[in-house]
VMD Tcl script that builds the backbone (N, CA, C; Angstrom):
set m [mol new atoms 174]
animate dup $m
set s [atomselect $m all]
$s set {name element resname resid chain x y z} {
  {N N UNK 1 A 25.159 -8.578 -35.521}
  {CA C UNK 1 A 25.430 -7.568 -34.530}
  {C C UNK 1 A 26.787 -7.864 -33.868}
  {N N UNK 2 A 27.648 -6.710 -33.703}
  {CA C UNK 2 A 28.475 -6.852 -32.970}
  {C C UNK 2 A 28.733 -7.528 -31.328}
  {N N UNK 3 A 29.702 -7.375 -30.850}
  {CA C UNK 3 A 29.788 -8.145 -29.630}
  {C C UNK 3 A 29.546 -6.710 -28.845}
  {N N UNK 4 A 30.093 -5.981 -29.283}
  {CA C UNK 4 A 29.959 -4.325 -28.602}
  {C C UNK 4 A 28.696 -4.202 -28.344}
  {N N UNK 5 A 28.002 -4.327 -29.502}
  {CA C UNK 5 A 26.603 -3.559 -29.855}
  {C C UNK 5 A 25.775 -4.834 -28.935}
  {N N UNK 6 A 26.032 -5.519 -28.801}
  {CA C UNK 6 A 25.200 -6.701 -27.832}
  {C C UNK 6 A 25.570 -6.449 -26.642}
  {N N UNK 7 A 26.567 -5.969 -26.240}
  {CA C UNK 7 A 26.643 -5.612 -24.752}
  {C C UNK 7 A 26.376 -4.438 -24.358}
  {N N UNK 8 A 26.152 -3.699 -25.424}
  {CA C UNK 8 A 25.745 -2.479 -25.081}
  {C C UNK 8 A 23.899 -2.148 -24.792}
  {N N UNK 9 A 23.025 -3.274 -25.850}
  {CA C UNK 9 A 22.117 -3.386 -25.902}
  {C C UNK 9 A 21.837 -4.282 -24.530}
  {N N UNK 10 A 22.716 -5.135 -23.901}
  {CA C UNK 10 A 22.353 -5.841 -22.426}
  {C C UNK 10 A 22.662 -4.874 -21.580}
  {N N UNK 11 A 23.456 -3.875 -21.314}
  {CA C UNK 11 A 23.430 -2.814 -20.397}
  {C C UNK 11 A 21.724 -1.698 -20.208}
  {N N UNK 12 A 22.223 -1.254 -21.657}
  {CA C UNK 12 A 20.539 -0.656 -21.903}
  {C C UNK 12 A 19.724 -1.881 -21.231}
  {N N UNK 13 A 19.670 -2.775 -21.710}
  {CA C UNK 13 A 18.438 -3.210 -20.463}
  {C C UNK 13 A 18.618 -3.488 -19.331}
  {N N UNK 14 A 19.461 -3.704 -18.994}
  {CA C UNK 14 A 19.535 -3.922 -17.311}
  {C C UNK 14 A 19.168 -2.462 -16.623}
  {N N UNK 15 A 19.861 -1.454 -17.309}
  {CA C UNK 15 A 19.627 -0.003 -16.952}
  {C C UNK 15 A 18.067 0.199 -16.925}
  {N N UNK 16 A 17.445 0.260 -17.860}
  {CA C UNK 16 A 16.494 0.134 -17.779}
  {C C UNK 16 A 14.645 -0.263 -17.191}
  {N N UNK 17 A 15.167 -1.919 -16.800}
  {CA C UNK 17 A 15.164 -2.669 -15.659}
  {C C UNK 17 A 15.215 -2.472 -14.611}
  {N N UNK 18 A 16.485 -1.807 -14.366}
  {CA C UNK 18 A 16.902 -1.381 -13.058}
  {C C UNK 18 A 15.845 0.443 -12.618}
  {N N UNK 19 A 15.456 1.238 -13.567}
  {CA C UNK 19 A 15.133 2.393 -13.309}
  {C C UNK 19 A 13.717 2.376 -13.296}
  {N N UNK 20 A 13.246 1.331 -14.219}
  {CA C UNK 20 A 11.318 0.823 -13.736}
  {C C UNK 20 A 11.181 0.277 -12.613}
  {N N UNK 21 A 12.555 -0.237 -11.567}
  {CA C UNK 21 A 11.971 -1.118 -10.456}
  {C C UNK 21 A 12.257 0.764 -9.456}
  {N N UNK 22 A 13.328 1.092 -10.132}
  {CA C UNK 22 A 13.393 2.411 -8.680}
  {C C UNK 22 A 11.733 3.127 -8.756}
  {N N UNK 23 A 11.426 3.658 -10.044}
  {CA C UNK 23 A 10.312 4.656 -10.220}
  {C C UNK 23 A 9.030 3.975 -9.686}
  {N N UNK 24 A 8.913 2.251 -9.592}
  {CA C UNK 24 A 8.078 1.102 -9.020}
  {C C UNK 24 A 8.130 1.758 -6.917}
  {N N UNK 25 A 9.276 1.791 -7.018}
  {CA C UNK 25 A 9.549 1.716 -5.630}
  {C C UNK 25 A 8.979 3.276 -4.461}
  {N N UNK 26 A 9.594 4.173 -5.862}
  {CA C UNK 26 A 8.859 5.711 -5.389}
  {C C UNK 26 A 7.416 5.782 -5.706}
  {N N UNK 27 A 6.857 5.388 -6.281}
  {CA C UNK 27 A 5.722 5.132 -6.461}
  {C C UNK 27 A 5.083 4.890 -5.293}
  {N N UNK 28 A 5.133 3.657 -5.224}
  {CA C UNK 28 A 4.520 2.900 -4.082}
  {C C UNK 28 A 4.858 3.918 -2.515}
  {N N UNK 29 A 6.296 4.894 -2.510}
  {CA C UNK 29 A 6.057 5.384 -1.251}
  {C C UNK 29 A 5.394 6.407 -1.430}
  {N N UNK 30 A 5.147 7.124 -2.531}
  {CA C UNK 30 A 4.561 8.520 -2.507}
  {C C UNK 30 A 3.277 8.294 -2.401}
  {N N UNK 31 A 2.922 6.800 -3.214}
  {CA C UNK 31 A 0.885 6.539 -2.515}
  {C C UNK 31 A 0.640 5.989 -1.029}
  {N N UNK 32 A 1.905 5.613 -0.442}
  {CA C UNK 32 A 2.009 5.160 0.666}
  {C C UNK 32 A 2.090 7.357 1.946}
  {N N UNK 33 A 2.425 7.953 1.254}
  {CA C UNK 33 A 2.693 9.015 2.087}
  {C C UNK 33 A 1.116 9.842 1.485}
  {N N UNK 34 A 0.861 9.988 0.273}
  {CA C UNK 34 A -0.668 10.908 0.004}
  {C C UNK 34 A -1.490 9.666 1.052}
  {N N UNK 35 A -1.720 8.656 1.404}
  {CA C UNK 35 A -2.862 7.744 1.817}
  {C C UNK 35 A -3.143 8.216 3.391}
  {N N UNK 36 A -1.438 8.397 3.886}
  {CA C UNK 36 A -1.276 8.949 5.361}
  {C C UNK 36 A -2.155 10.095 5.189}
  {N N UNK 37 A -1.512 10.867 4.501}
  {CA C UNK 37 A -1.753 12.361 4.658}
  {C C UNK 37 A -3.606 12.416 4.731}
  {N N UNK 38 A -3.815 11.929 3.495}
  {CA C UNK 38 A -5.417 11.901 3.804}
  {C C UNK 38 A -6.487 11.405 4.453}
  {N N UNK 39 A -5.924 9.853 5.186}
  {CA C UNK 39 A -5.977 9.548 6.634}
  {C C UNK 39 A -5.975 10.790 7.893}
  {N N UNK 40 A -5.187 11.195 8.140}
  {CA C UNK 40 A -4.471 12.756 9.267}
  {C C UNK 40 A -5.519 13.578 8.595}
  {N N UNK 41 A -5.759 14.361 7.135}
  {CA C UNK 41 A -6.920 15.333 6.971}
  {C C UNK 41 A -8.116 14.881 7.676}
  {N N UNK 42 A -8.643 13.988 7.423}
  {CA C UNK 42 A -9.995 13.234 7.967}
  {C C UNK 42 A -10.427 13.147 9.138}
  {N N UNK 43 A -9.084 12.747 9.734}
  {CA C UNK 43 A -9.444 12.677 11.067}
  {C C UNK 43 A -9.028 13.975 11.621}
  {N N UNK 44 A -8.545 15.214 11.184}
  {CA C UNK 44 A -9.153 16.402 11.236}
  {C C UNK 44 A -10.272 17.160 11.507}
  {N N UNK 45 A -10.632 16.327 10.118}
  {CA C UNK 45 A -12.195 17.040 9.561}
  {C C UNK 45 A -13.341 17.110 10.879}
  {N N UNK 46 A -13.238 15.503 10.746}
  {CA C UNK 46 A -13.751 14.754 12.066}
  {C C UNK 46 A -14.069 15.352 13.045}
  {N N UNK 47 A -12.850 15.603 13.506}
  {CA C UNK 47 A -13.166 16.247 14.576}
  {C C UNK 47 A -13.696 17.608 14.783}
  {N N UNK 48 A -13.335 18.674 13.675}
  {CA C UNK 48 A -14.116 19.643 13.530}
  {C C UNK 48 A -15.294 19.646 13.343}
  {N N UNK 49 A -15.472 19.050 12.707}
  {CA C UNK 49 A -17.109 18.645 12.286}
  {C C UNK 49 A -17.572 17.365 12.666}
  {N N UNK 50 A -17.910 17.058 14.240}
  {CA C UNK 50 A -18.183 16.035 14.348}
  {C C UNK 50 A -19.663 14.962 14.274}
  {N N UNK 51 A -20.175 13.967 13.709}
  {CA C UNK 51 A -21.209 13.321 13.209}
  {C C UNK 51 A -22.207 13.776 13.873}
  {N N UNK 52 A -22.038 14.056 14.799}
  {CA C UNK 52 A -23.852 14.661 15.309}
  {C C UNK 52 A -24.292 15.792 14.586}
  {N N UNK 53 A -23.140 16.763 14.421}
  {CA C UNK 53 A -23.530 17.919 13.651}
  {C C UNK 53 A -23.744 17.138 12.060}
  {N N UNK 54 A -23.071 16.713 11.394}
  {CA C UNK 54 A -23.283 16.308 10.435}
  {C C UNK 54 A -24.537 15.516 9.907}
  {N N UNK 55 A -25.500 15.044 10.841}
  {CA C UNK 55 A -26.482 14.232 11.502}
  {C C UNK 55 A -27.645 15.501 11.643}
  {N N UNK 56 A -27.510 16.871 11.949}
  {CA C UNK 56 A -28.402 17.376 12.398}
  {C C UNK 56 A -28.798 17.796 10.753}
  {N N UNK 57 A -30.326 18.254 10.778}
  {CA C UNK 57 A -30.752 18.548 9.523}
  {C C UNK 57 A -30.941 20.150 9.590}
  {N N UNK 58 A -31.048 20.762 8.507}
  {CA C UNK 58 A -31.409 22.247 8.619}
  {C C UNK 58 A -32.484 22.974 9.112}
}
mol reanalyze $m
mol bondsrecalc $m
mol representation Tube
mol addrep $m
């Protein structure tokens, strides 16, 4: 293999490398922002419908 083709193949991976740690990073905030969000629904719910009613039988 060339010297080209070897540095070209160490770029490809660093690039690479480098774009699994970004998509790692959005990841983690977008389950970090759905976890909020469905935290805030709940305690919504909650309060609309609160356990005593949920507690009462038909």
């Amino acid at each position: 293999m060339t010297k080209k083709v070897q540095s070209l193949l160490n770029e490809l991976k660093k690039e690479t490398l480098r774009y699994k740690e970004l998509l790692d990073e959005r990841t983690k905030k977008l389950t970090s922002l759905k976890k909020q969000i469905d935290h805030e629904l709940q305690k919504e719910y909650e309060k609309e419908y609160p356990k005593s009613l949920n507690n009462q039988k038909p």
